[in-house]
C-alpha positions in Angstrom: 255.6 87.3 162.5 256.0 91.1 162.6 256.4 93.3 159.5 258.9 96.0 159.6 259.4 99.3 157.3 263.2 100.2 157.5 263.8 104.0 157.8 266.5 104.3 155.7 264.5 102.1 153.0 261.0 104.9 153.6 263.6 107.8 153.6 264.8 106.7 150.3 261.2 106.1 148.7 260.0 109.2 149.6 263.2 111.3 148.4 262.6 109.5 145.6 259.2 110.3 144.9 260.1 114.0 145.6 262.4 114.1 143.0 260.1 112.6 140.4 258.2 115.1 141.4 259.7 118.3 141.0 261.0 116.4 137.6 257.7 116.4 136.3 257.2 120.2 137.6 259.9 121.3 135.7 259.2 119.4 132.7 255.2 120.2 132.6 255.9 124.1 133.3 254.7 126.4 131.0 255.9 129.8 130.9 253.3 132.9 131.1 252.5 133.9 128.0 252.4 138.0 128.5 250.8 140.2 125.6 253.4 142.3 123.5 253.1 145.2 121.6 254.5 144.2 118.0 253.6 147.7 116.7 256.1 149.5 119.9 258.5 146.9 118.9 259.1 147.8 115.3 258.9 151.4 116.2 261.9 150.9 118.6 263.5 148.9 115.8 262.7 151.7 113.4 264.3 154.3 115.7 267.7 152.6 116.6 268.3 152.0 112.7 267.2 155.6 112.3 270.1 156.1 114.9 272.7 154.3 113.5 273.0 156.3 109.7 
């Protein structure tokens, strides 16, 4: 007896599996952490409430 696969059926697994795939990309991504000048940030803060009176 002969075993057949069904195109629609492998079509459908592997669309599946694509999306659980890009699923678990999007859920195990983590962002870039980039460095950040905390001192330039208060200064700007500093300078736009310096601004404002």
């Amino acid at each position: 007896m002969a075993v057949t696969r069904f195109k629609r059926k492998a079509r459908k697994d592997k669309s599946k599996s694509a999306r659980r795939r890009t699923a678990l990309k999007v859920e195990n991504f983590k962002p870039v952490a980039k460095s950040v000048d905390i001192e330039k940030i208060k200064e700007e803060f500093k300078a736009k409430l310096a601004a404002k009176k």
